[in-house]
N, C-alpha and C positions, 0 to 999 in steps of 0.2 A: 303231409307233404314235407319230407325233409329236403332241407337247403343249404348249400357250405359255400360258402362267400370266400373268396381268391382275389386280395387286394396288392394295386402295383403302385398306391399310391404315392410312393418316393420315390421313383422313374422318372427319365425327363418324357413329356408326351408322345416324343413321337416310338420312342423304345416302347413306353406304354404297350402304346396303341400298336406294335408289333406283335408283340407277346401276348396279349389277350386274343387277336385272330386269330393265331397260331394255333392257339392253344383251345380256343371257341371249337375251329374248325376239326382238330381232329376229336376234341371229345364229342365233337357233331357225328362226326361220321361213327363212331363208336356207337352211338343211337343217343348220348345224354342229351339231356335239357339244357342250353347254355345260354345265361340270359348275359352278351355283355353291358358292362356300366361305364362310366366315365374313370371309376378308380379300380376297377378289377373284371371280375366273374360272379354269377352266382350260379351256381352248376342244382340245378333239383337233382332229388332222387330218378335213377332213371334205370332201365333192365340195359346193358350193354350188349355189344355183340361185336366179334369181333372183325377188323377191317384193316384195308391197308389205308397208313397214316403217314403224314409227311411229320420228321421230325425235325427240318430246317437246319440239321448238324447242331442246333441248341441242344447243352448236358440238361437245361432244364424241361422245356418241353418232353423231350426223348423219356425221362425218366418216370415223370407224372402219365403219358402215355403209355409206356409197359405197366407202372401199376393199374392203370387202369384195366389195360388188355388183361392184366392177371385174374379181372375178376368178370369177363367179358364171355358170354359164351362164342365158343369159333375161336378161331385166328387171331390173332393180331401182326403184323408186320409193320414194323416202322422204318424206313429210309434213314440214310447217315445214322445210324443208331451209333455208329462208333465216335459222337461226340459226347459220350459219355464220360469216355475216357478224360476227359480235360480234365473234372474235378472229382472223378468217383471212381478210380479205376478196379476197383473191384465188384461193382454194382452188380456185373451178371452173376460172380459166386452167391454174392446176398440174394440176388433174386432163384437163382438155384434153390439154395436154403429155404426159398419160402413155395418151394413146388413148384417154381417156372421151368417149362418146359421150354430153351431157348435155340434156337436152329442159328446157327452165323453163316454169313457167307457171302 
């Protein structure tokens, strides 16, 4: 069983406990395994597949959610996806580069 822990430990709580729903919720719907904690995630190894995902207009959630969908079989779609832009504004040519096939619109 592989396991990768996702800590928000310097967050104030209630941002915290935003961001690990968020982020629970869509790598749920993905199919992973998300166990949350009081200081983050711990996500198991898990067969993804892909779904439509809320990315809250957060650049962070949105971004962790395309890679993931990158490696999901199916679809993936994520909502406000163009809160990328705030701090990555090149992320979709990067995700291009890495075989994303990305539809806008």
């Amino acid at each position: 069983l592989h396991r990768s822990r996702a800590t928000a430990g310097r967050l104030p709580p209630p941002e915290r406990d935003r961001r690990t729903a968020r982020a629970s919720n869509g790598l749920g719907r993905l199919g992973a395994k998300v166990e949350e904690k009081a200081d983050g995630l711990v996500v198991c190894q898990s067969k993804l597949r892909g779904a439509a995902v809320k990315g809250y207009g957060d650049h962070r959630t949105i971004m962790a959610l395309a890679l993931a969908g990158l490696t999901a079989s199916g679809e993936t779609s994520i909502d406000t996806a163009e809160g990328i832009n705030k701090t990555f504004p090149t992320f979709v040519e990067t995700m291009y580069s890495l075989g994303a096939v990305i539809k806008k619109q």
